[in-house]
Structure formats: C-alpha cells, structure tokens
N, C-alpha and C positions, 0 to 999 in steps of 0.2 A: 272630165267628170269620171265616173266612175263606171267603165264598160267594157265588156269583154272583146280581147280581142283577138282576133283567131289567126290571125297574119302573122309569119315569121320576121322577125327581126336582124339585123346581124347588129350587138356588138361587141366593143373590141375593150379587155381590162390592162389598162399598163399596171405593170408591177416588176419585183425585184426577182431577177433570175431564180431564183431558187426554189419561186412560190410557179413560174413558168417551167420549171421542170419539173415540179413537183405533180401541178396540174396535166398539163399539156405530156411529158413522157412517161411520168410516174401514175396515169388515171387516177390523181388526186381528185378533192373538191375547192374552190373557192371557197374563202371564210366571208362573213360577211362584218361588215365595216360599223364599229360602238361606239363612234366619238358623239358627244354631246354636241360637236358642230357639222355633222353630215348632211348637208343641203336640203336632202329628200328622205331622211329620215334613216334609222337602220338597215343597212341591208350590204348586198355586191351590187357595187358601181360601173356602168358601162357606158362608154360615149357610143352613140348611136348611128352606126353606119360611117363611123370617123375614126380609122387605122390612123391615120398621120398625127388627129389629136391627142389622141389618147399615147402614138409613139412620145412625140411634144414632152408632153406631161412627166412619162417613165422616165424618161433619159435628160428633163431635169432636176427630176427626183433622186435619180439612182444612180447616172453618168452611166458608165460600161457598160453595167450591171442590167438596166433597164430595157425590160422584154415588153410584149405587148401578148396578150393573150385573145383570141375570137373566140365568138362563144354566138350558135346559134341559140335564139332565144323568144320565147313564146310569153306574153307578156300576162295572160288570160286575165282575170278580174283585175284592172289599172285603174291605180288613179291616177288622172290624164292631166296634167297640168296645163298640156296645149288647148281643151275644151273649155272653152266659153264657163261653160255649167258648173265648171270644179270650183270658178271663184270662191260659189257660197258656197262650198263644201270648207273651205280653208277659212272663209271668212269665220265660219260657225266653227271650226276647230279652234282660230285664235282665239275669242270669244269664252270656250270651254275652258280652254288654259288659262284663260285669265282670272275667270272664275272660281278655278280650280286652285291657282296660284292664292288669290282672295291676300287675306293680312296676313299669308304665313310665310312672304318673302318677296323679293324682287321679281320680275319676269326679265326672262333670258333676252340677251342682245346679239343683235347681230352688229358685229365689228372687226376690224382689222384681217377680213373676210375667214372668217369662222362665221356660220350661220349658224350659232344656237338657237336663237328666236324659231326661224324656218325648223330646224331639226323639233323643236317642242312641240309644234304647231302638229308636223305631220306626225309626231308620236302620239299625241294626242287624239289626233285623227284616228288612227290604227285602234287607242287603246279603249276609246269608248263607241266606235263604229256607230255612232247615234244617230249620223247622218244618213246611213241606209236603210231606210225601216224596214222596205219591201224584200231585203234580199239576207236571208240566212247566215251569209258568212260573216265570219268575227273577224277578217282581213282580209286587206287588198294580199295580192300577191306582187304587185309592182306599182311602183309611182314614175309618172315618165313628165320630166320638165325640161322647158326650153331656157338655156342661162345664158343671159347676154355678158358677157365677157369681154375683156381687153378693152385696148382701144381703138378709136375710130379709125376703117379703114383710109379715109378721106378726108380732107379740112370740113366738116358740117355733116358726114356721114351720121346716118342711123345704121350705120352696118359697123359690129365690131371680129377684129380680130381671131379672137379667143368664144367667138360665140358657138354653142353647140347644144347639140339634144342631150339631154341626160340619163339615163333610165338606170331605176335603183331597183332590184331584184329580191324581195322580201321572203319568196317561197324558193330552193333552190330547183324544188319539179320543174321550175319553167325557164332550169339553163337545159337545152335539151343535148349539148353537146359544146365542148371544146375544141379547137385547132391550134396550128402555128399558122398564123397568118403569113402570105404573101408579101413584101416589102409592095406596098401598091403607089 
C-alpha cells in the first residue's frame, strides 16, 4: 500500500557502459524510463537487493557493453505492491482508467510482455492520487513490486527462475547515492 519507508535499500540498474560511466565516474544522474510499457510505471528501475539479476539482464541486453550500476536507495512515500492493502489501491486505478478511457478508445494490453495495461494503471494511479485522501502529496515517490518471472525452477514449482523484487524510483531525491558494485 501506500507507506513510508524509512529503511535503506540496496538496488542495482543494469545499463549500457556509457550510461555506467556516465553515472557511476562522471557523477552523472540516472534518466528515468517513458515507455508506455514500464511495468511499474514511469521512472528508474532497480532490481532489489539482486546484482546478479539485474548483471543477467545488462549483459543480455548489451553483451560487452553491459555494466551494472548500485544505487543506495530510500524508498520514502511507496507504493508497495507487496502490501495486502495496495490491491484496492490498483484495483480503483484500473477502474479510473477505465472510466477515464470511457468510448474515446481502446484500453491498453498487456502482451508479448510489454505491460502497457500495468504501466496505465499505475500512471493513473500517480495522476489523479484520488486514492489517498488523508495525505497531501500529489505522488508516490516509488512503486516497489514483486514479478514472477521465468520459468519453473522444478517439474510443479511455484518458484520461478527469473522472479525478483522490482522497485521503480519516481522522485530521483530517494537515489541517495551511486557505486560500481562488487562482482558478488
């Protein structure tokens, strides 16, 4: 659901060398990520407390090229996609969008693993904040979800491969710092 949290996090962005030296030697910043199919919505994307996944990821993306950036991180006002309580928060986002969509077009699909649906969902969420009455701000500053991924580690497994925490970083105040990670 939607709640502050004061604990640091560590994680880790794979990307393309250049954006790793840009950041990480050149005290750059991270740009944040505007595809219409970003899982958790606009922002910088971080697997959570997972160097090896996010290594995975880069260096299918990039081959050579592909570095891995840590980034301590402070998640503060989240929407928590692991909490219980966030269902109805999305449920009444999808719900908005829908409404919002009404006869003046299609609603977004999720396919061919592009989540547009999801990305509309939590854009929606972000953009009419209707769901937190009690609290002042007009934005979360992070969305943190759990994506079950891959496939089964086992013949009949509920455990997949590729599964990992996700956390999307909406405000960039809460990267509080950059490294080169350790090969761990």
């Amino acid at each position: 659901m939607s709640a502050s949290h004061h604990n640091l996090v560590l994680g880790y962005h794979g990307c393309h060398l250049t954006i790793f030296n840009e950041v990480v030697r050149n005290g750059g910043r991270l740009e944040p990520s505007k595809n219409d199919y970003d899982w958790l919505g606009h922002g910088i994307y971080f697997w959570e407390n997972s160097f090896a996944r996010a290594e995975d990821w880069a260096k299918k993306r990039y081959g050579d090229d592909g570095k891995v950036i840590g980034a301590v991180l402070k998640l503060n006002y989240c929407l928590d996609l692991t909490d219980f309580a966030a269902v109805e928060i999305v449920r009444q986002g999808y719900q908005s969008l829908k409404d919002a969509v009404g006869d003046f077009g299609d609603m977004p699909k999720n396919q061919g693993g592009k989540n547009n649906l999801d990305c509309a969902v939590i854009e929606q969420i972000h953009l009419f904040n209707k769901f937190n009455k009690d609290d002042e701000r007009l934005e979360y500053d992070s969305v943190r979800g759990l994506f079950p991924e891959g496939k089964p580690i086992y013949d009949g497994s509920g455990f997949s491969d590729r599964t990992h925490t996700q956390i999307c970083i909406r405000n960039p105040g809460c990267i509080l710092g950059c490294f080169a990670p350790q090969r761990q």
